[in-house]
PyMOL CGO cylinders between C-alpha atoms (Angstrom):
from pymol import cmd
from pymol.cgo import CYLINDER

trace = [
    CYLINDER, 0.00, 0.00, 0.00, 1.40, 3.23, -0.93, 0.3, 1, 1, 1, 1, 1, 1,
    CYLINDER, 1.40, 3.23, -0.93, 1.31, 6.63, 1.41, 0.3, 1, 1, 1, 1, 1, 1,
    CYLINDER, 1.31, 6.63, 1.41, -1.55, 8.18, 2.09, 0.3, 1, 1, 1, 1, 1, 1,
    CYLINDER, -1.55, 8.18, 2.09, -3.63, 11.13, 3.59, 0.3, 1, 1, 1, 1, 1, 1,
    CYLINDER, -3.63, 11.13, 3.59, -7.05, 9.99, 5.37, 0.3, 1, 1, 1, 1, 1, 1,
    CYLINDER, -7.05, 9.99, 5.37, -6.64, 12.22, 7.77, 0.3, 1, 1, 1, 1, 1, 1,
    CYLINDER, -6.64, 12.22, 7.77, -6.69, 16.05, 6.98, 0.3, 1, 1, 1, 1, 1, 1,
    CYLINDER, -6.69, 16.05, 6.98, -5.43, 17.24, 10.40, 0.3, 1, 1, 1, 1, 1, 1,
    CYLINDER, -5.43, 17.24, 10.40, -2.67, 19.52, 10.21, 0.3, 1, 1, 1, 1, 1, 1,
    CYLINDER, -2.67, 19.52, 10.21, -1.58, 21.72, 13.18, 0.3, 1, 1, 1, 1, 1, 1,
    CYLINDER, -1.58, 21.72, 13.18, 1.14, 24.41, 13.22, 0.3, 1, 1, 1, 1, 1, 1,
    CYLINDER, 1.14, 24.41, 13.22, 3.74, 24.51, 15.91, 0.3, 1, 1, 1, 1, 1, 1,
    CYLINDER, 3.74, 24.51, 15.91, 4.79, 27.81, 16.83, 0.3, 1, 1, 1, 1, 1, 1,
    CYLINDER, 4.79, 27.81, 16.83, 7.82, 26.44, 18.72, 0.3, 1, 1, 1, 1, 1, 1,
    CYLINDER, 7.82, 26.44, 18.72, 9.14, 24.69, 15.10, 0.3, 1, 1, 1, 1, 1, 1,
    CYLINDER, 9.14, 24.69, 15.10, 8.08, 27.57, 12.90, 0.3, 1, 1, 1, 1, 1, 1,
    CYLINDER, 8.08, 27.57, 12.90, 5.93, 24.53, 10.67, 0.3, 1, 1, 1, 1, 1, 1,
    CYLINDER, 5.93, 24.53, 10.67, 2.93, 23.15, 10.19, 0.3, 1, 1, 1, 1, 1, 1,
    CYLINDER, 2.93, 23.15, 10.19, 2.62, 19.74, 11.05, 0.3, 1, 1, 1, 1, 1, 1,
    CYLINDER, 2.62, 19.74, 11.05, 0.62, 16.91, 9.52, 0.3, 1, 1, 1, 1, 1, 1,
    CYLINDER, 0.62, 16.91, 9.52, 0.69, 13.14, 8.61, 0.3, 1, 1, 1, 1, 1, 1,
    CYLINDER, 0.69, 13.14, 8.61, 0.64, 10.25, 5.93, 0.3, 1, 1, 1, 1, 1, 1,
    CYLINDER, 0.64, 10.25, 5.93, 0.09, 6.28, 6.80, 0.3, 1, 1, 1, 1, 1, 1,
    CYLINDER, 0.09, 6.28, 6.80, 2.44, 3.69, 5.08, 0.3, 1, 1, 1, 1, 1, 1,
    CYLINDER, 2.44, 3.69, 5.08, 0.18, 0.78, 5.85, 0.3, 1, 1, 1, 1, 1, 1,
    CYLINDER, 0.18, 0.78, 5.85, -0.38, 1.03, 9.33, 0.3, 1, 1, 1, 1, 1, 1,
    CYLINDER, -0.38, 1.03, 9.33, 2.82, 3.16, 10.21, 0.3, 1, 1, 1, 1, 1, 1,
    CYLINDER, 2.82, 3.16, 10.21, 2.12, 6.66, 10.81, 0.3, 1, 1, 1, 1, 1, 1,
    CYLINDER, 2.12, 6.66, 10.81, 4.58, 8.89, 9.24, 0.3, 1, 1, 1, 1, 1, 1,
    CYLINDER, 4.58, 8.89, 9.24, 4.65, 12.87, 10.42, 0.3, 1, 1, 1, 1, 1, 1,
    CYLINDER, 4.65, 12.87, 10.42, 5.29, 15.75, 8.00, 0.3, 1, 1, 1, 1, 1, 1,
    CYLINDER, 5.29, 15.75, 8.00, 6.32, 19.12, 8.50, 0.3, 1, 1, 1, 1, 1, 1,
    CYLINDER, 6.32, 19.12, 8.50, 5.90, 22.67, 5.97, 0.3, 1, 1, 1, 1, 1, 1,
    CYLINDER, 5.90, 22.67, 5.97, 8.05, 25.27, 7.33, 0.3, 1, 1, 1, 1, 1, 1,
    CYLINDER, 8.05, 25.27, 7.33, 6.49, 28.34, 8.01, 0.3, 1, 1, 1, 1, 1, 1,
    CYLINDER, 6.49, 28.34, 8.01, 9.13, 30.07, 5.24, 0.3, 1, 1, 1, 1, 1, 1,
    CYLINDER, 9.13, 30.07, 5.24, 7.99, 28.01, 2.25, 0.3, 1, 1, 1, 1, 1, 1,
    CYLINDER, 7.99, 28.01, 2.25, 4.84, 28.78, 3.01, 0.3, 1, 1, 1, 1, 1, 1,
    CYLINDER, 4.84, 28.78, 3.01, 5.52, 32.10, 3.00, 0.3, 1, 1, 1, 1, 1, 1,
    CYLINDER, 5.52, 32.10, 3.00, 6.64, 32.15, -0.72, 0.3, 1, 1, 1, 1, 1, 1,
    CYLINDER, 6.64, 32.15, -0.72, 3.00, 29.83, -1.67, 0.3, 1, 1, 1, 1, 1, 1,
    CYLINDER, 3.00, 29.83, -1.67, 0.92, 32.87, 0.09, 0.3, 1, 1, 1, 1, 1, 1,
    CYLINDER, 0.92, 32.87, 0.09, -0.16, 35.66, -1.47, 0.3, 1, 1, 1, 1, 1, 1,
    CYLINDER, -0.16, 35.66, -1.47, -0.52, 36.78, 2.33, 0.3, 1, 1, 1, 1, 1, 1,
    CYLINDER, -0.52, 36.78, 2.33, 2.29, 39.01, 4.13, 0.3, 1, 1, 1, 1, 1, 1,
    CYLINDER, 2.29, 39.01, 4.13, 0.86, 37.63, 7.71, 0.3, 1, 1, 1, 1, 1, 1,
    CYLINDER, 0.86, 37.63, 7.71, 2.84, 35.67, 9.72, 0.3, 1, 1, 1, 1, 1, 1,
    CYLINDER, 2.84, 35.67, 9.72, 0.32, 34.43, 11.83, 0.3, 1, 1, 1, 1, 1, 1,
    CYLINDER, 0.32, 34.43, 11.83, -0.83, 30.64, 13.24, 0.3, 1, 1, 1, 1, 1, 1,
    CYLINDER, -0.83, 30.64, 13.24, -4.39, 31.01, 11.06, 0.3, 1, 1, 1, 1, 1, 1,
    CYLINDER, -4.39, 31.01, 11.06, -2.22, 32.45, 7.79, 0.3, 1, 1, 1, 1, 1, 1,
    CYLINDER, -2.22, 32.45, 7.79, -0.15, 29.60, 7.53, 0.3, 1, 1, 1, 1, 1, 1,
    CYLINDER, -0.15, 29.60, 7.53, -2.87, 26.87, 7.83, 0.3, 1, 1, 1, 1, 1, 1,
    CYLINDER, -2.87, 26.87, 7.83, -5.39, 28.74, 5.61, 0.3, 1, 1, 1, 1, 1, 1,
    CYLINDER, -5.39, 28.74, 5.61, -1.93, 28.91, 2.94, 0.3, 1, 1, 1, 1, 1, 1,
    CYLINDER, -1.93, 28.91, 2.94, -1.42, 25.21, 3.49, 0.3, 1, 1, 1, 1, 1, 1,
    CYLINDER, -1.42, 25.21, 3.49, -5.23, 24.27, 3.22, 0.3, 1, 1, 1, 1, 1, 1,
    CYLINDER, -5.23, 24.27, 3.22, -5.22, 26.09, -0.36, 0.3, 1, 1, 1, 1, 1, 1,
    CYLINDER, -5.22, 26.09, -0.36, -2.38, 24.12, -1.40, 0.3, 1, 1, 1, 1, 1, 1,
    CYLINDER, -2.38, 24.12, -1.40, -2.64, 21.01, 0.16, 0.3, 1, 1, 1, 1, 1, 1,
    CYLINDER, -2.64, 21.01, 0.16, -2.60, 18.73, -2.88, 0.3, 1, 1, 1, 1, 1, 1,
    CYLINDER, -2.60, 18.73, -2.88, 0.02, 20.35, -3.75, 0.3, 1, 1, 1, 1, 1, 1,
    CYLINDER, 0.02, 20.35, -3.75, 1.90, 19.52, -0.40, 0.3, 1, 1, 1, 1, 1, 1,
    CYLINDER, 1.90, 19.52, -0.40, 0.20, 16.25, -0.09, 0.3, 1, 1, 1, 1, 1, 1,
    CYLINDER, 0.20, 16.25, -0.09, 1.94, 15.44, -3.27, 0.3, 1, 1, 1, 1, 1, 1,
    CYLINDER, 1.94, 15.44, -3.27, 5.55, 16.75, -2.68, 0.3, 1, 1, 1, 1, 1, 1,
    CYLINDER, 5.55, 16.75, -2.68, 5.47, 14.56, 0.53, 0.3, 1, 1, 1, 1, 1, 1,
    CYLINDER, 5.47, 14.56, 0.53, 4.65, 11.60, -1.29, 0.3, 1, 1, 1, 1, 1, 1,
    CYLINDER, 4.65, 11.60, -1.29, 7.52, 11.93, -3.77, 0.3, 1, 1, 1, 1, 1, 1,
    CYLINDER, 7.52, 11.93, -3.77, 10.33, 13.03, -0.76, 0.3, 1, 1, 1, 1, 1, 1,
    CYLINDER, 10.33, 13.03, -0.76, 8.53, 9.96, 1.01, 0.3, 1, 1, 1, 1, 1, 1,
    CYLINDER, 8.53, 9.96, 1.01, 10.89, 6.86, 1.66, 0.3, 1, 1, 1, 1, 1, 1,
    CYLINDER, 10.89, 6.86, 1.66, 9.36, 3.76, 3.06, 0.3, 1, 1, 1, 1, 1, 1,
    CYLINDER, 9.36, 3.76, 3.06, 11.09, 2.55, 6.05, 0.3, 1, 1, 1, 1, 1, 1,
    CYLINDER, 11.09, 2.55, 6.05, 13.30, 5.38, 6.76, 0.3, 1, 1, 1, 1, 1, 1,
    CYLINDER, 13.30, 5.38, 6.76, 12.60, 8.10, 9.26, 0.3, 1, 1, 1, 1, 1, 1,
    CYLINDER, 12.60, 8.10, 9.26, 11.42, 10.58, 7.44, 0.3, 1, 1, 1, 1, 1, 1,
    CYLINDER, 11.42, 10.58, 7.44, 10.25, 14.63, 8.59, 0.3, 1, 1, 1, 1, 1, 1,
]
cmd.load_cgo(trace, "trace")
């Protein structure tokens, strides 16, 4: 079974400057991160706020969804 999304929770920690969020590889959960600086460049937002970053990364999530599949390697530990 390849990685996949089923669940759309994403969170953004302040502390990492990232928003969080995460795949399954069969039954192995496998966490993500989207620093806060590349979403920067996908907004056409200048805030740099907790609710700016997640609406950015909702609006591109496919987008994301798909870059972490192809940076995605089974087995290894992977953030």
């Amino acid at each position: 079974m390849a990685l996949n999304f089923p669940n759309p929770s994403r969170s953004y920690d302040a502390a990492r400057h990232c928003v969080c969020f995460w795949g399954y590889d069969n039954a192995r959960e496998v966490a993500f991160q989207v620093s806060d600086n590349l979403l920067l460049r996908l907004s056409q937002e200048v805030a740099s706020e907790e609710a700016a970053f997640l609406a950015t990364f909702d609006r591109h999530r496919e987008r994301i969804l798909l870059l972490a599949k192809n940076i995605y390697t089974p087995g290894a530990r992977n953030t």
